[in-house]
RODO-2510 file (C-alpha; in nm, 4 decimals, decimal comma):
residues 187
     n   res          X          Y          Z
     1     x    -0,3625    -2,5017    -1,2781
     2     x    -0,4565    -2,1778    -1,1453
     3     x    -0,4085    -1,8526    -1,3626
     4     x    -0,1412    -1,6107    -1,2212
     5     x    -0,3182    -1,3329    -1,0206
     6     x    -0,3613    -1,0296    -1,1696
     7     x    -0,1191    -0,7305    -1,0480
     8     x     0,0121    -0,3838    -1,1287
     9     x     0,2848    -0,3557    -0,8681
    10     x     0,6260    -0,2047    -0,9646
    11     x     0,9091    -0,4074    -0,9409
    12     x     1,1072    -0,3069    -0,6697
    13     x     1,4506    -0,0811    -0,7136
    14     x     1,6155    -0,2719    -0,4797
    15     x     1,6766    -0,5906    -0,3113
    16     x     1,4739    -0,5359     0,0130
    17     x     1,6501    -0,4941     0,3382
    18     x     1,4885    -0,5353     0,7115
    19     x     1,1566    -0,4667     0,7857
    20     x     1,0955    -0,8076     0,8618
    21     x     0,8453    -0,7529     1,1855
    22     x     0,6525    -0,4832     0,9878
    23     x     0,6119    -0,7154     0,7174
    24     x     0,4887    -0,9604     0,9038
    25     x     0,2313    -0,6976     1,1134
    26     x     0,1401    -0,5980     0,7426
    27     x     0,0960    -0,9561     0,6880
    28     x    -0,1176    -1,0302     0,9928
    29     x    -0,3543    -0,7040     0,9874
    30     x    -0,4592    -0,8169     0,5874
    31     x    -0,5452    -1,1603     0,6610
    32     x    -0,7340    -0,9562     0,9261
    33     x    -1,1092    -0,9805     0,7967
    34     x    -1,1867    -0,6005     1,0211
    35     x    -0,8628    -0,4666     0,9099
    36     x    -0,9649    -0,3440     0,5393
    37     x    -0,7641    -0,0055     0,5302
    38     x    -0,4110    -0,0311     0,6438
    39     x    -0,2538     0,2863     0,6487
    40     x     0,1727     0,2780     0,6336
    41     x     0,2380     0,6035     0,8460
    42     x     0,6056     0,7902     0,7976
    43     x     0,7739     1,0722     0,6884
    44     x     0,9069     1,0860     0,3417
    45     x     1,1730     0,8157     0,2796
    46     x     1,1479     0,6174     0,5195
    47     x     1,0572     0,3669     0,3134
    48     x     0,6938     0,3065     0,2925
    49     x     0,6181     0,2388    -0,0588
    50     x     0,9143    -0,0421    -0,0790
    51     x     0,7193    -0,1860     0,2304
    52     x     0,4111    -0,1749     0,0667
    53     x     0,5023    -0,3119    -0,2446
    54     x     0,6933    -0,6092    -0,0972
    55     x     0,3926    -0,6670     0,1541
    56     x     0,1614    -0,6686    -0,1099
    57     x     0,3967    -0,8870    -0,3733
    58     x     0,3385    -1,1488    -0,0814
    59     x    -0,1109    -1,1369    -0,0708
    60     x    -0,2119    -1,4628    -0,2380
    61     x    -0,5909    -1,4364    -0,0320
    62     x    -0,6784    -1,1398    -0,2664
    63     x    -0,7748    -1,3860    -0,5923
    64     x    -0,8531    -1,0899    -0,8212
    65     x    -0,5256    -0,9284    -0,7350
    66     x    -0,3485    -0,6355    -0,6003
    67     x    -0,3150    -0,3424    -0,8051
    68     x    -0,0444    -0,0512    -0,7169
    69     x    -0,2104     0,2868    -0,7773
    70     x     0,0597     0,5737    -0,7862
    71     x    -0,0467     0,8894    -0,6736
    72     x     0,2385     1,1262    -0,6536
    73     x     0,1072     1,2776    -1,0042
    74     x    -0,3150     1,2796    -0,9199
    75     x    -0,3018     1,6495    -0,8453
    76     x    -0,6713     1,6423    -0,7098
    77     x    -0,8976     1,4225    -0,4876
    78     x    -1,1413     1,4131    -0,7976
    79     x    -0,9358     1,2367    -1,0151
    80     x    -0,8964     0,9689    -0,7763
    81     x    -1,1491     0,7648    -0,8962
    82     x    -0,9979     0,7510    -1,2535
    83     x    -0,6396     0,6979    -1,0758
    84     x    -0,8067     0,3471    -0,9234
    85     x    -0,9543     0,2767    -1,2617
    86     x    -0,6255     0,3037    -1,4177
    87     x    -0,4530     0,0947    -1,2103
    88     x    -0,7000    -0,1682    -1,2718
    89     x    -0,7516    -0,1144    -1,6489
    90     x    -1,1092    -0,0595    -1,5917
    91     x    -1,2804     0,1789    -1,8329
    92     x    -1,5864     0,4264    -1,7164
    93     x    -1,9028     0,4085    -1,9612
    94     x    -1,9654     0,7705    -1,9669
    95     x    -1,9362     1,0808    -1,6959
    96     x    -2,2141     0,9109    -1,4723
    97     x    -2,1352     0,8321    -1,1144
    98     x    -1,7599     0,7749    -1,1237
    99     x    -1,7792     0,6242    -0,7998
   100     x    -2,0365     0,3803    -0,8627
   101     x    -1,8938     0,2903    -1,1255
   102     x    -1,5827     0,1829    -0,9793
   103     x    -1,7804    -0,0042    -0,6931
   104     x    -1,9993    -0,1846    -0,9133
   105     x    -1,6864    -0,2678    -1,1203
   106     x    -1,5194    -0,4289    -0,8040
   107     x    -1,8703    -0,5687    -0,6872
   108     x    -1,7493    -0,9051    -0,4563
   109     x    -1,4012    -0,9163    -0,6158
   110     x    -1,1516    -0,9717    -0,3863
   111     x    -0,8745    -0,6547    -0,4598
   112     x    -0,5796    -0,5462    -0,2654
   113     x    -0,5558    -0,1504    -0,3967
   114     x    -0,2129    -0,0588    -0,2671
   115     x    -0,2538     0,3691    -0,2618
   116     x     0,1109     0,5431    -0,2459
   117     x     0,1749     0,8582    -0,1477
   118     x    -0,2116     0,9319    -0,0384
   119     x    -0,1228     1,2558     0,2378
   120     x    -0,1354     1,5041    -0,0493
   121     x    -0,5184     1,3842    -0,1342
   122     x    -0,6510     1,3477     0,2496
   123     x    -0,9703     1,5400     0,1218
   124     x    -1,0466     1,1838    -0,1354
   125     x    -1,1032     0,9695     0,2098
   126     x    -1,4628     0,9811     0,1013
   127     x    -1,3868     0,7644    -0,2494
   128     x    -1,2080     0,5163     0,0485
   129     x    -1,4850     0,5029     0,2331
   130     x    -1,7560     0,4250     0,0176
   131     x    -1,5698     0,1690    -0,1511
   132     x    -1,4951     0,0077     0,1790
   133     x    -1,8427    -0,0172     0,2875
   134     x    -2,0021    -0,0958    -0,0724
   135     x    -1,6747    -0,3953    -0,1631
   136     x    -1,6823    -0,6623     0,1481
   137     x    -1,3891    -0,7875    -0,0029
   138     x    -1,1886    -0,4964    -0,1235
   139     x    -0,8807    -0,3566     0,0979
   140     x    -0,6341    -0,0825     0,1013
   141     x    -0,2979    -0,0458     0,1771
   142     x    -0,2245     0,3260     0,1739
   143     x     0,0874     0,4726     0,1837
   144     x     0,0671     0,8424     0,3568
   145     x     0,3039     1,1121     0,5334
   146     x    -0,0579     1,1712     0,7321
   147     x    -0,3161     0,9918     0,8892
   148     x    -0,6694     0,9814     0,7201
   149     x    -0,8196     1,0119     1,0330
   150     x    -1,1112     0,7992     0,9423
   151     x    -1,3183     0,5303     1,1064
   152     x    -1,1989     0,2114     0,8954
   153     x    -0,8320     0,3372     0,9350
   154     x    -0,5829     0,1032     1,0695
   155     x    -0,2316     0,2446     1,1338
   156     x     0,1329     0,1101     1,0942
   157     x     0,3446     0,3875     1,2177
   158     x     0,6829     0,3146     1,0407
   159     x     1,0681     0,4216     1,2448
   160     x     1,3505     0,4252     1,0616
   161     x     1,5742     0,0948     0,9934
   162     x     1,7277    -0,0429     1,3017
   163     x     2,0574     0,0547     1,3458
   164     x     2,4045     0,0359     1,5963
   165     x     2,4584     0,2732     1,8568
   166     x     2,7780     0,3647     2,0506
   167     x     2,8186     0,0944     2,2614
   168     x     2,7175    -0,1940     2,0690
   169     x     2,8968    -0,5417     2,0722
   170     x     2,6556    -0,6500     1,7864
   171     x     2,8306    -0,7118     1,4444
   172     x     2,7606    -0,4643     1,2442
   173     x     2,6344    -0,6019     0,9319
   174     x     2,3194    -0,7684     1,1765
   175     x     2,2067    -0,4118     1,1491
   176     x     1,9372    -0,3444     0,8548
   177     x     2,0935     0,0395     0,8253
   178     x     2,3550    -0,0701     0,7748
   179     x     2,3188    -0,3575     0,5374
   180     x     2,1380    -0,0723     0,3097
   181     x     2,4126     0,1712     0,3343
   182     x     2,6131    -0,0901     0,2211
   183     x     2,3884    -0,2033    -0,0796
   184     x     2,3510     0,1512    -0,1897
   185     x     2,7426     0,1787    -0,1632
   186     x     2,7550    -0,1067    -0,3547
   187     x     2,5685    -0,0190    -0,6473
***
């Protein structure tokens, strides 16, 4: 019997709601072996980090797990490397190379880091990159208001939930929208 795989998501809020395609592009583009930093593009609330989490939740390739690293709190691209570490309990020895440290820590493992809320920390691409090129087997999923606007970037632009318009015969409960409006209403 195989050990659980390690992981630090959140559970979600919610019962998730539509998004099916984009789950399944999300899906796709990680078993992808040259897609190894996804990038979920939106404005705020549009629901990118329930995406991510529930995209992630579903990885089984990434056998020393997925790890969710919040960064709505990191107030500074420098403290990104000690945000990762967090998120996968990994302790520094000493100020040395911070970065190095975390790459050597993740050597050939193979992690899913799922980065939320990255577009206030654009200037950290850097700490992306370099673990990207040194970890074959690491990838990202970043959540972001903004592109990084780097060379290993792949990009998911995210619309809003599909929903009726004016001169629809459709039922209207077929229409994600709407089935959240009415969960929300619900609860």
């Amino acid at each position: 019997i195989m050990p659980p795989m390690p992981t630090s998501l959140p559970p979600l809020a919610a019962s998730f709601v539509g998004r099916h395609d984009e789950l399944a592009q999300i899906t796709a583009l990680l078993d992808d072996s040259n897609c190894r930093l996804l990038t979920l593009l939106g404005p705020g609330g549009i629901g990118k980090t329930t995406l991510a989490i529930q995209a992630a939740g579903g990885q089984v390739q990434f056998a020393d797990g997925v790890f969710f690293v919040a960064l709505t709190a990191v107030s500074s691209p420098d403290l990104l490397p000690s945000a990762i570490a967090g998120a996968l309990q990994f302790t520094f020895s000493g100020a040395g190379d911070l970065p190095l440290q975390l790459a050597d820590h993740l050597g050939r493992k193979q992690v899913l880091l799922v980065m939320d809320n990255f577009e206030h920390l654009l200037e950290g691409y850097e700490l992306l990159t370099y673990l990207v090129q040194a970890n074959p087997f690491v990838k990202f999923l970043v959540t972001s208001r903004e592109r990084l606007n780097i060379r290993e970037e792949w990009v998911l632009p995210l619309a809003g939930l599909a929903f009726p318009h004016d001169d629809t015969s459709t039922p209207l409960d077929s229409y994600s929208a709407v089935q959240l409006f009415a969960q929300r209403a619900r609860q």
